[in-house]
Biopython code that builds the backbone (N, CA, C, O; Angstrom):
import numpy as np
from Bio.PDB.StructureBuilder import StructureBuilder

atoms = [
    (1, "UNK", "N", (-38.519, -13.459, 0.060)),
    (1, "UNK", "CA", (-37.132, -13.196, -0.177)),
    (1, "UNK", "C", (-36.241, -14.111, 0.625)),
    (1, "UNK", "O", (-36.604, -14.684, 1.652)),
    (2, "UNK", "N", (-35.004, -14.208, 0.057)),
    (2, "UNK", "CA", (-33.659, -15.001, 1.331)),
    (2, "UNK", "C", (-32.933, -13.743, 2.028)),
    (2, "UNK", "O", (-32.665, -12.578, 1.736)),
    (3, "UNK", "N", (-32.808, -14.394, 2.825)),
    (3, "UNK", "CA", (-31.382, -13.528, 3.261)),
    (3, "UNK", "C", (-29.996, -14.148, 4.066)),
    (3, "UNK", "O", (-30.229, -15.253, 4.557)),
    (4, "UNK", "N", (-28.762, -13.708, 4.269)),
    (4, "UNK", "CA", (-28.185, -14.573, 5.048)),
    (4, "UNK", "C", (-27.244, -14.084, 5.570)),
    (4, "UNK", "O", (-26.701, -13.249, 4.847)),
    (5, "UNK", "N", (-26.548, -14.297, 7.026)),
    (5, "UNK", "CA", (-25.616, -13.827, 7.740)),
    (5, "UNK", "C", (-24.734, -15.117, 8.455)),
    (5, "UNK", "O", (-25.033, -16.268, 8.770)),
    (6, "UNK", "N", (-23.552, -14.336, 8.531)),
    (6, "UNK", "CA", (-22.186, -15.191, 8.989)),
    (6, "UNK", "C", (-21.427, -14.220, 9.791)),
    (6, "UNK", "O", (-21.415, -12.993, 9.685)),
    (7, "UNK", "N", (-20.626, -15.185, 10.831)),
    (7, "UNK", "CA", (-19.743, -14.432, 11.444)),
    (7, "UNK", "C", (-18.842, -15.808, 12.303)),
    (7, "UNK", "O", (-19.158, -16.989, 12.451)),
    (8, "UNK", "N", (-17.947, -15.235, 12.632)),
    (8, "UNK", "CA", (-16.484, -15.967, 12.825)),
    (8, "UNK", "C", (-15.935, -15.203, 13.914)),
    (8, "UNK", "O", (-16.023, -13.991, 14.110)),
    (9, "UNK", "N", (-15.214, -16.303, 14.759)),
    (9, "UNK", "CA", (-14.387, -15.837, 16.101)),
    (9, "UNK", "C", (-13.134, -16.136, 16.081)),
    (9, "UNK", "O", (-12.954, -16.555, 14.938)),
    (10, "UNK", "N", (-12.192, -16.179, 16.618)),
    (10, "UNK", "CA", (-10.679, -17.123, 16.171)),
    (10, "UNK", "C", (-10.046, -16.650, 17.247)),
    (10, "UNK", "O", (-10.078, -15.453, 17.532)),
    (11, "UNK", "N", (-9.171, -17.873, 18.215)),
    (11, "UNK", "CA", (-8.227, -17.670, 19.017)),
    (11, "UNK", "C", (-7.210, -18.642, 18.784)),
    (11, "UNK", "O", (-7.265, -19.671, 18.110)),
    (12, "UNK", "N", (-6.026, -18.025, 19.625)),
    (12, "UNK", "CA", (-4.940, -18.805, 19.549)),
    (12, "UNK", "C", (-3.584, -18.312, 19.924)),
    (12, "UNK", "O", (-3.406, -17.182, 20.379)),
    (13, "UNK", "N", (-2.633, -19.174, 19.726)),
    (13, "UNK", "CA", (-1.488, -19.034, 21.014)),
    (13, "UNK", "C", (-0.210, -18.924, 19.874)),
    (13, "UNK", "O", (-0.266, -19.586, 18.838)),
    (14, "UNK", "N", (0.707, -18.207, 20.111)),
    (14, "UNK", "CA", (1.847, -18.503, 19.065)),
    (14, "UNK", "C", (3.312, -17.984, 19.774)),
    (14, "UNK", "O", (3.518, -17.370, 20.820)),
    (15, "UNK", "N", (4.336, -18.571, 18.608)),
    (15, "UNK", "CA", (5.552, -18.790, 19.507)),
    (15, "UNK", "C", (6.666, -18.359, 18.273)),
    (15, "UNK", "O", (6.914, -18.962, 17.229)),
    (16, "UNK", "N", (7.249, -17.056, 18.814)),
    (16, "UNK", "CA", (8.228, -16.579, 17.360)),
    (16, "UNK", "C", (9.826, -16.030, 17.628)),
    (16, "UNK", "O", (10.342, -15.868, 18.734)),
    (17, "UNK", "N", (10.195, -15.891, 16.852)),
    (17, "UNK", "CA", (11.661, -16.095, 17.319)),
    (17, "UNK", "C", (11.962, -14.330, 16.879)),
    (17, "UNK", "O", (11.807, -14.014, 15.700)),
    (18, "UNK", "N", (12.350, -13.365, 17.806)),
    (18, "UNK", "CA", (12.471, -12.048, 17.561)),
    (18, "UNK", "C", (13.890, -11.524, 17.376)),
    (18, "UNK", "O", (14.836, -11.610, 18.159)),
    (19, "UNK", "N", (13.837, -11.007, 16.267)),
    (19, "UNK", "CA", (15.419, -10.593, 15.875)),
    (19, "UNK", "C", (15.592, -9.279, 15.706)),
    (19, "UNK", "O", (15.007, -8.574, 14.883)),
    (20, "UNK", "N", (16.751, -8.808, 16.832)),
    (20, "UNK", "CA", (16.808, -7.240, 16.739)),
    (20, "UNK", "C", (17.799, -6.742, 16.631)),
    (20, "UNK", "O", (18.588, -7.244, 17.432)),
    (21, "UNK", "N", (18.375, -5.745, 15.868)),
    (21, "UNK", "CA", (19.665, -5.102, 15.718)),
    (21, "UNK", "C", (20.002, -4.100, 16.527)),
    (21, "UNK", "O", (19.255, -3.122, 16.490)),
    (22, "UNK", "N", (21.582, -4.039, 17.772)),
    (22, "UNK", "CA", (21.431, -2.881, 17.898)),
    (22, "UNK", "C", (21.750, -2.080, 17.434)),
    (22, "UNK", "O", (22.665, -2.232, 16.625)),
    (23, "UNK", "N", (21.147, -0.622, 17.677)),
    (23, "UNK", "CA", (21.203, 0.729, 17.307)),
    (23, "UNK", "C", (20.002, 0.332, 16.302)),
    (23, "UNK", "O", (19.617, 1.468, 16.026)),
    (24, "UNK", "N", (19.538, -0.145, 15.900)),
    (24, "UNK", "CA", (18.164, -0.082, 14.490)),
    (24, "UNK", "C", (16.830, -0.303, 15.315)),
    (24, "UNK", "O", (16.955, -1.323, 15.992)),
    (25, "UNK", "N", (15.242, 0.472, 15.543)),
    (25, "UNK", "CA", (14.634, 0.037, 16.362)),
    (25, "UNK", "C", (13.810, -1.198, 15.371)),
    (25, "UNK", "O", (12.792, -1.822, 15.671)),
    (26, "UNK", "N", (14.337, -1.259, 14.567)),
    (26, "UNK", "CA", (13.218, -1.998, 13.387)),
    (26, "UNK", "C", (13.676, -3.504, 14.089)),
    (26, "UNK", "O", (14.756, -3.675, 14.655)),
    (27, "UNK", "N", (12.750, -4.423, 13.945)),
    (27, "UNK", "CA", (12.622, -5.636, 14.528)),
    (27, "UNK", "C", (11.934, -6.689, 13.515)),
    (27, "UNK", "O", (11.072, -6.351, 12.705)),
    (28, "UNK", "N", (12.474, -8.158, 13.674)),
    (28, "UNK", "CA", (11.406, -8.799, 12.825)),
    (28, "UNK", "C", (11.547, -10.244, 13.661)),
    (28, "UNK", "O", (12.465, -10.681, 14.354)),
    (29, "UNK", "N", (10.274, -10.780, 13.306)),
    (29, "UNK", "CA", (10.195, -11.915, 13.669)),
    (29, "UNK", "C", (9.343, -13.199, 12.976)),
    (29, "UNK", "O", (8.785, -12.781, 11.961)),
    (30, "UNK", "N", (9.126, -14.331, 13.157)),
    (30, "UNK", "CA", (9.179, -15.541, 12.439)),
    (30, "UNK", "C", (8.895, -16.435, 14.064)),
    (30, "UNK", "O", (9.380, -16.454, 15.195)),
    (31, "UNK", "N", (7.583, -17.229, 13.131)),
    (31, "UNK", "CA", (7.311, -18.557, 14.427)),
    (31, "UNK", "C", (6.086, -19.210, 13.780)),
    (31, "UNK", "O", (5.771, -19.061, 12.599)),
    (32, "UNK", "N", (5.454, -19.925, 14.651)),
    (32, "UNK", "CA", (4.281, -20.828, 14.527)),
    (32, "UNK", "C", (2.639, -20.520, 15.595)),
    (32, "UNK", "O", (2.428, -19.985, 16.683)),
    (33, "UNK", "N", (2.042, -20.984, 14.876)),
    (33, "UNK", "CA", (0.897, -20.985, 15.933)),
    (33, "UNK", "C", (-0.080, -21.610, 16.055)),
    (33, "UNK", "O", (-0.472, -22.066, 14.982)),
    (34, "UNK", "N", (-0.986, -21.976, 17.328)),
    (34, "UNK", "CA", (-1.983, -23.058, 17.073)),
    (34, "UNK", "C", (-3.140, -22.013, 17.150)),
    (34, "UNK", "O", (-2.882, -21.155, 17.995)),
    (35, "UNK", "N", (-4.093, -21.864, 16.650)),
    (35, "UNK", "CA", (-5.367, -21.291, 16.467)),
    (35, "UNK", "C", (-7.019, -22.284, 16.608)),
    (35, "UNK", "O", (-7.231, -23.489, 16.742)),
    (36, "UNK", "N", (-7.543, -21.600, 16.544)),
    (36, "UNK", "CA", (-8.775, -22.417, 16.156)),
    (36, "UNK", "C", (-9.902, -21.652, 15.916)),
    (36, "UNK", "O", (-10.259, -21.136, 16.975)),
    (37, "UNK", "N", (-10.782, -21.284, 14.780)),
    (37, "UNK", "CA", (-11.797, -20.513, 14.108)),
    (37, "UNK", "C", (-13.229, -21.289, 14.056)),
    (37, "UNK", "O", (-13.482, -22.341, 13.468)),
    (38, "UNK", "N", (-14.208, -20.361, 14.943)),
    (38, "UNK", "CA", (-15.169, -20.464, 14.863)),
    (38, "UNK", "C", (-16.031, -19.610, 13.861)),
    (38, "UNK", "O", (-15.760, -18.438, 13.603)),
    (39, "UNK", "N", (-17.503, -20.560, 13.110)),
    (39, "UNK", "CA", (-17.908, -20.115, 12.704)),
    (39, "UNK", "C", (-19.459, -20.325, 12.457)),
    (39, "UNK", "O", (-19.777, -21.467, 12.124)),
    (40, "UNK", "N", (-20.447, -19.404, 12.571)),
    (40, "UNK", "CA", (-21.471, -19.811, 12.246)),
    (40, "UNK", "C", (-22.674, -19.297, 11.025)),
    (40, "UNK", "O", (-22.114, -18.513, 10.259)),
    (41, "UNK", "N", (-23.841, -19.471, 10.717)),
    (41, "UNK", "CA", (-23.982, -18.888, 9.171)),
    (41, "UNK", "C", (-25.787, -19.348, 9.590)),
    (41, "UNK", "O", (-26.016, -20.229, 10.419)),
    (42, "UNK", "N", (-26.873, -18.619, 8.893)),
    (42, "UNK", "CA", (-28.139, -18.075, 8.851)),
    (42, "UNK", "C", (-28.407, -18.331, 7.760)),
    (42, "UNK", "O", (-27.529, -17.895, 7.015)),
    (43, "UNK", "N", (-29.583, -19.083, 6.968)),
    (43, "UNK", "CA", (-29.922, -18.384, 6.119)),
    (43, "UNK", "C", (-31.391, -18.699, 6.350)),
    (43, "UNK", "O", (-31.767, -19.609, 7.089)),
    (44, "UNK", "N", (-32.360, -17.729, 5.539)),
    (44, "UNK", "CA", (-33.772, -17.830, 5.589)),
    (44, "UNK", "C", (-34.284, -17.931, 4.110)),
    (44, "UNK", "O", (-34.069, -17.106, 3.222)),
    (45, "UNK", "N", (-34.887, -18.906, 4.025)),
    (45, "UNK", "CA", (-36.043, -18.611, 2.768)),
    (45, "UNK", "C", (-37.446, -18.973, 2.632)),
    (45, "UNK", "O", (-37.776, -20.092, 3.026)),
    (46, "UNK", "N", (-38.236, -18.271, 2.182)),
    (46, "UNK", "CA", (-39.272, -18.254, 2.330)),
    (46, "UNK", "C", (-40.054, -18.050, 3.791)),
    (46, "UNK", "O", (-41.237, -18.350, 3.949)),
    (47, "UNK", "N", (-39.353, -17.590, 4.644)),
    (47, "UNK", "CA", (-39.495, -17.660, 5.888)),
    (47, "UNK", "C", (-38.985, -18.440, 6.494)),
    (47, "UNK", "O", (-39.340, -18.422, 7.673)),
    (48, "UNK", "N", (-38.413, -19.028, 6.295)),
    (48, "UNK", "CA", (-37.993, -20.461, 7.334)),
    (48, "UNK", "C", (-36.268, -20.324, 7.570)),
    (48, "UNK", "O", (-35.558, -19.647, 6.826)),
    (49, "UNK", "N", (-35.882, -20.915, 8.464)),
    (49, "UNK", "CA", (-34.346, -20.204, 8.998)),
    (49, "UNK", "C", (-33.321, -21.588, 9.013)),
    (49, "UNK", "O", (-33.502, -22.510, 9.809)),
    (50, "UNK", "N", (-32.596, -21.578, 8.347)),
    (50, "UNK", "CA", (-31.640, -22.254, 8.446)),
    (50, "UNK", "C", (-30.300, -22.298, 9.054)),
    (50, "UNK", "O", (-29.480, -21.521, 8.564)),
    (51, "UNK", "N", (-29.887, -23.099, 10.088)),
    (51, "UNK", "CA", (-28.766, -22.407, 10.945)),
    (51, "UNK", "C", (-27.864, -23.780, 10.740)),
    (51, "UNK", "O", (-28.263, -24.930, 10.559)),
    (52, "UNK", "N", (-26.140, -23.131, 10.854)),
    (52, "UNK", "CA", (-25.401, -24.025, 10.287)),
    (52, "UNK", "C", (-23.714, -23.454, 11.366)),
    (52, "UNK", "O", (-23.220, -22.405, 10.953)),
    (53, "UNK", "N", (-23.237, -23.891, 12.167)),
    (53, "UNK", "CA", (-22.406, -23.782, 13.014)),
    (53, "UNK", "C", (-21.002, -24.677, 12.414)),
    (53, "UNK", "O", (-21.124, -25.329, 11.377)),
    (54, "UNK", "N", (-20.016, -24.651, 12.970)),
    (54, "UNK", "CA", (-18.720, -25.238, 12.714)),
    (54, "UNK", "C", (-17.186, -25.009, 13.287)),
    (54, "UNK", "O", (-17.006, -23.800, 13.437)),
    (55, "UNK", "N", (-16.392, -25.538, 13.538)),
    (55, "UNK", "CA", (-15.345, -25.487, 14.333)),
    (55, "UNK", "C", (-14.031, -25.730, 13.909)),
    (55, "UNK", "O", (-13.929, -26.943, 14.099)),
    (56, "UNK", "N", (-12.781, -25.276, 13.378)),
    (56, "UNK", "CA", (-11.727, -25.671, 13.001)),
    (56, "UNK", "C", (-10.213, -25.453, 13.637)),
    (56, "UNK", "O", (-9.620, -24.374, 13.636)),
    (57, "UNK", "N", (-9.770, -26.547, 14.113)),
    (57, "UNK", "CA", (-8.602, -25.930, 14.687)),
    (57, "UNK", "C", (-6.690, -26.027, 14.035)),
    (57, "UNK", "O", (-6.338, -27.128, 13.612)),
    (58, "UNK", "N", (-6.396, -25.702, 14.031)),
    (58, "UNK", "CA", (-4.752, -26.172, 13.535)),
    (58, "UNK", "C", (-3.472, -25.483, 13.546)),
    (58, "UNK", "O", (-3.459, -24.325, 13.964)),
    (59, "UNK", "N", (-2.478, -25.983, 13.177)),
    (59, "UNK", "CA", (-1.222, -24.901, 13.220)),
    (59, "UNK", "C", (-1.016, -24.438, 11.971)),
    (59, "UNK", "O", (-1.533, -25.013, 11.013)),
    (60, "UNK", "N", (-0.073, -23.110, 11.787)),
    (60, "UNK", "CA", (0.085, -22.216, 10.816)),
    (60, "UNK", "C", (1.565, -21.686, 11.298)),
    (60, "UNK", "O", (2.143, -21.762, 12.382)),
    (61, "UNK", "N", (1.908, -21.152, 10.107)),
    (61, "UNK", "CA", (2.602, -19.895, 10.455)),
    (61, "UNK", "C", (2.791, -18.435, 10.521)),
    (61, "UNK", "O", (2.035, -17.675, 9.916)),
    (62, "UNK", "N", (3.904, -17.969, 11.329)),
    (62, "UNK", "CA", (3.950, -16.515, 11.459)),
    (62, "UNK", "C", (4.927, -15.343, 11.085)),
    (62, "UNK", "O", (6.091, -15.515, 11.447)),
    (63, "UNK", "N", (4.642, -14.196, 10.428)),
    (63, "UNK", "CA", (6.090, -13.500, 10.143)),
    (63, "UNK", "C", (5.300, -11.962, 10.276)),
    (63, "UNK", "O", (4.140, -11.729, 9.937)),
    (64, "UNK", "N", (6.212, -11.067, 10.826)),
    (64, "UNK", "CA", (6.035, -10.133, 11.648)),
    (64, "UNK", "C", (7.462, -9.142, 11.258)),
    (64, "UNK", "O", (8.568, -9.497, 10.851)),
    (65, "UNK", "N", (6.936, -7.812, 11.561)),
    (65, "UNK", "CA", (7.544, -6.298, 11.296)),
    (65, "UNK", "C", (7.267, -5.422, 12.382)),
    (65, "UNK", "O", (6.123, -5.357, 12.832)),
    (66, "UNK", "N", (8.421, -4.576, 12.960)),
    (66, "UNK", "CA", (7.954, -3.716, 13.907)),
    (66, "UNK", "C", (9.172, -2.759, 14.157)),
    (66, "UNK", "O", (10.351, -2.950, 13.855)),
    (67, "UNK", "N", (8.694, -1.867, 14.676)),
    (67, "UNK", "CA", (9.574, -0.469, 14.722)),
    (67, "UNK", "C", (8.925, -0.103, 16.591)),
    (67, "UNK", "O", (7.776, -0.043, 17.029)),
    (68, "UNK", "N", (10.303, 0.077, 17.290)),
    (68, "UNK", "CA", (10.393, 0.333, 18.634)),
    (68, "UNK", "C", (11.163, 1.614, 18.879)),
    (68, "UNK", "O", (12.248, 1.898, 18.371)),
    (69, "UNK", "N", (10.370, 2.441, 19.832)),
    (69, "UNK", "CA", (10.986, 3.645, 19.985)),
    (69, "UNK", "C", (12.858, 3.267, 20.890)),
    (69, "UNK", "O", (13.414, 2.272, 21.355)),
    (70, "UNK", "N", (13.067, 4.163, 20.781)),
    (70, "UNK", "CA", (14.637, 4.524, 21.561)),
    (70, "UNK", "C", (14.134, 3.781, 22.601)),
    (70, "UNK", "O", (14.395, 2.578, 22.633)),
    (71, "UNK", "N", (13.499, 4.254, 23.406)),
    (71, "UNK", "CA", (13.452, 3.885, 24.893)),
    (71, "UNK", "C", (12.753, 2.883, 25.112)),
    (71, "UNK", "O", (12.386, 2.641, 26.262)),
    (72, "UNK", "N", (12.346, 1.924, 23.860)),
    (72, "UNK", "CA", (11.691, 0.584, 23.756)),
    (72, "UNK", "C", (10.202, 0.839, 24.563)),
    (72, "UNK", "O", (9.473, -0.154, 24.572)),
    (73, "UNK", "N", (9.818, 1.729, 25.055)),
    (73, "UNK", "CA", (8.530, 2.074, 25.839)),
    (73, "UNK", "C", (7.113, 2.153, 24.699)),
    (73, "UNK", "O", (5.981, 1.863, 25.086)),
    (74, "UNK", "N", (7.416, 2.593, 23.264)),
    (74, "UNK", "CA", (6.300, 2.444, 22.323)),
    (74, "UNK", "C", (6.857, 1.828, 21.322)),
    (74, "UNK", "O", (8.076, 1.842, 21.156)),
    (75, "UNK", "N", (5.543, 0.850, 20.070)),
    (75, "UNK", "CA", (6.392, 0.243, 19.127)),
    (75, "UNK", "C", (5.015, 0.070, 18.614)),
    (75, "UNK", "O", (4.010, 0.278, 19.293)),
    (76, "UNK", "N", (5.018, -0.414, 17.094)),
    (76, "UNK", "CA", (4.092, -0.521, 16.305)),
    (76, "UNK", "C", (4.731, -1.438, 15.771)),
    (76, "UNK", "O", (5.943, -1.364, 15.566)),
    (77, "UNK", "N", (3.955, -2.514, 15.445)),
    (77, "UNK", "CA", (4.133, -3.666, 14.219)),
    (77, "UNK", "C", (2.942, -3.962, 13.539)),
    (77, "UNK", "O", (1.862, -3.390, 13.680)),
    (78, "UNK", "N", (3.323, -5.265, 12.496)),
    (78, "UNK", "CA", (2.494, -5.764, 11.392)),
    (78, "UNK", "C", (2.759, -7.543, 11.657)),
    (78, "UNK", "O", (3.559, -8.157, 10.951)),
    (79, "UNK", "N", (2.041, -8.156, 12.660)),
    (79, "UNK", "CA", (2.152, -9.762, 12.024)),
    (79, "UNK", "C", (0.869, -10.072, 10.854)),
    (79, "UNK", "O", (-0.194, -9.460, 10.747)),
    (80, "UNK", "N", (1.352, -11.189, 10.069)),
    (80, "UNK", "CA", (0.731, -12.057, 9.447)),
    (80, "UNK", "C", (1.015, -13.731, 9.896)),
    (80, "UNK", "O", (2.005, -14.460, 9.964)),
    (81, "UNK", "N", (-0.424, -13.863, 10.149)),
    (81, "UNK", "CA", (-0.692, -15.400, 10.377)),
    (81, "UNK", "C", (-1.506, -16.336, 9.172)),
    (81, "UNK", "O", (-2.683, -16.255, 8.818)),
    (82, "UNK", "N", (-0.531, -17.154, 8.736)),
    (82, "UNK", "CA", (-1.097, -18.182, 7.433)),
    (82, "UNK", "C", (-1.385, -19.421, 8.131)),
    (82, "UNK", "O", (-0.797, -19.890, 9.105)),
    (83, "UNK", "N", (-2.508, -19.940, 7.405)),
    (83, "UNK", "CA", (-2.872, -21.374, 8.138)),
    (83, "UNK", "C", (-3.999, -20.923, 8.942)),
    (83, "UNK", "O", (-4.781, -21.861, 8.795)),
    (84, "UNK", "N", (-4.580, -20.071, 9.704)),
    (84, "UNK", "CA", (-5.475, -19.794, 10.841)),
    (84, "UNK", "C", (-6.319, -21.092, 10.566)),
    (84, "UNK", "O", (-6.769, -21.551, 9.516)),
    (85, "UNK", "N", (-6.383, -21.561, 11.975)),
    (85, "UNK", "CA", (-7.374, -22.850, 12.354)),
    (85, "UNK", "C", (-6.763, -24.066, 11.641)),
    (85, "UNK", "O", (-7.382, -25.129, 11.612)),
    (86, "UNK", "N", (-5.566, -23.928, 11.071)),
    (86, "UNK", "CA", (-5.061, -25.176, 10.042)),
    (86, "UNK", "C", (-5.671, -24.880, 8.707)),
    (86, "UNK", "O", (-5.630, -25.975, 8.148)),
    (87, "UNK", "N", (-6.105, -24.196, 8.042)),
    (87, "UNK", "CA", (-6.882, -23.702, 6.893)),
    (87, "UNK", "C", (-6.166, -23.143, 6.030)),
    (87, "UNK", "O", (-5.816, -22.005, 6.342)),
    (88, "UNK", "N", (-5.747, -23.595, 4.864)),
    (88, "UNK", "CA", (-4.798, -23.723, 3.950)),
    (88, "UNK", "C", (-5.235, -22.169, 3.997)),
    (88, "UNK", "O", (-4.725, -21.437, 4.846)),
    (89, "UNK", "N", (-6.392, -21.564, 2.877)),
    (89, "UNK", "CA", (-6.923, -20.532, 2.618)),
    (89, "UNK", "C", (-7.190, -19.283, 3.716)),
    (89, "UNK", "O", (-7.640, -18.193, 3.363)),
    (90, "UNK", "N", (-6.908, -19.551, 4.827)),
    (90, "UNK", "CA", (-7.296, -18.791, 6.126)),
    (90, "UNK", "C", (-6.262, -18.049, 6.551)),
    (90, "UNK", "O", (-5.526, -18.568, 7.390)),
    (91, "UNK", "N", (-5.982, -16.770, 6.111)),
    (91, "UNK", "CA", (-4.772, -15.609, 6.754)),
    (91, "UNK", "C", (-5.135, -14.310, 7.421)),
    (91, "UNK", "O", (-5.946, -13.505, 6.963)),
    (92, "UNK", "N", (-4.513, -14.186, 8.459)),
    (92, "UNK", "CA", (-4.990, -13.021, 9.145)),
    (92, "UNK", "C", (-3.870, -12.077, 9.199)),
    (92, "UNK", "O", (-2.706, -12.461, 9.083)),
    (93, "UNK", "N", (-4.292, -10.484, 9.426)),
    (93, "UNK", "CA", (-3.159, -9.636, 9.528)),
    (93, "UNK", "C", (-3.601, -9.203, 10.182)),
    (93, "UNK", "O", (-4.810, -8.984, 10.109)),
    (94, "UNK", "N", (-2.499, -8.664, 11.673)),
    (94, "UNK", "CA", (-2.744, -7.472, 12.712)),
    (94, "UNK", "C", (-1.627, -6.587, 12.664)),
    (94, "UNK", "O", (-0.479, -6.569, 12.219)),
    (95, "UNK", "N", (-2.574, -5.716, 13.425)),
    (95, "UNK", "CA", (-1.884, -4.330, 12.943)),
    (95, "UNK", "C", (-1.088, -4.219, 14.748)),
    (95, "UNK", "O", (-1.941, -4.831, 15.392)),
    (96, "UNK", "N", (-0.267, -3.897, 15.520)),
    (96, "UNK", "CA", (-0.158, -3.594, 16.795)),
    (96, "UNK", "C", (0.119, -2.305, 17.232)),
    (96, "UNK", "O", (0.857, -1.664, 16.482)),
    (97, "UNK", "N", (-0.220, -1.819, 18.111)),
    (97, "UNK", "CA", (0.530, -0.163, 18.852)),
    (97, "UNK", "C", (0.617, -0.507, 20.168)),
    (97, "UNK", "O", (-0.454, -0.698, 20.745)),
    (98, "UNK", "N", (1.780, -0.652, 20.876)),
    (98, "UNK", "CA", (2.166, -0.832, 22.346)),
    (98, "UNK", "C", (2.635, -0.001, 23.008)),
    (98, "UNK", "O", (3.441, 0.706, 22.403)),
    (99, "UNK", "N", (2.471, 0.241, 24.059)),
    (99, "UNK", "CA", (3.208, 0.784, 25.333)),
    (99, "UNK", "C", (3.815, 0.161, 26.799)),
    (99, "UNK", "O", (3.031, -0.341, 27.605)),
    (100, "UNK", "N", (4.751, 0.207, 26.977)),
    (100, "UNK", "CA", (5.242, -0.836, 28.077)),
    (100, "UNK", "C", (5.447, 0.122, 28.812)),
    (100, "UNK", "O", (6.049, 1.177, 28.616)),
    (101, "UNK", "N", (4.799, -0.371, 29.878)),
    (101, "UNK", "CA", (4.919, 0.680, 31.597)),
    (101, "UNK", "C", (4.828, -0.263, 32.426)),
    (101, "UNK", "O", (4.861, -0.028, 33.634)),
]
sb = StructureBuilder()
sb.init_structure("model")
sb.init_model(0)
sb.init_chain("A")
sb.init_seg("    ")
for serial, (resi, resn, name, xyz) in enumerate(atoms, 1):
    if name == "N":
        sb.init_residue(resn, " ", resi, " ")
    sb.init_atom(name, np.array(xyz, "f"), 0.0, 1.0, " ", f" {name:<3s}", serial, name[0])
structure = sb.get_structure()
């Protein structure tokens, strides 16, 4: 039989411009970022193992949603990052929940 496994790492640094209304806790923001995605991949057939590694880095962009309590102490947002590693096809979404103390 074959079989095959992959998996991927990704870091990176970004820089966004945050726009807030007062009295509204809703927030949004817009920026750029440099990333870079690792990745590596397995496959076996017939017994025998094939291993295949790779590295991509680049800039993208960023746009972001978030809701902050009254007392700005908790907040939840949504960024999306397009471009990850410079990769036309490569988008990531995070989800956030904060607390500032």
């Amino acid at each position: 039989g074959a079989s095959a496994t992959e998996a991927y790492n990704m870091w990176g640094l970004d820089a966004a411009l945050v726009v807030k209304s007062p009295g509204i806790p809703l927030y949004g923001k817009v920026g750029v970022h440099q990333s870079k995605v690792n990745g590596k991949a397995s496959v076996t057939i017939g017994g025998t193992q094939y291993a295949a590694s790779a590295s991509q880095s680049g800039s993208g962009w960023l746009v972001g949603l978030g809701l902050a309590s009254k007392d700005q102490k908790y907040s939840i947002g949504l960024t999306h990052y397009g471009n990850v590693g410079g990769i036309d096809s490569a988008d990531v979404t995070f989800l956030l929940l904060g607390v500032r103390f």
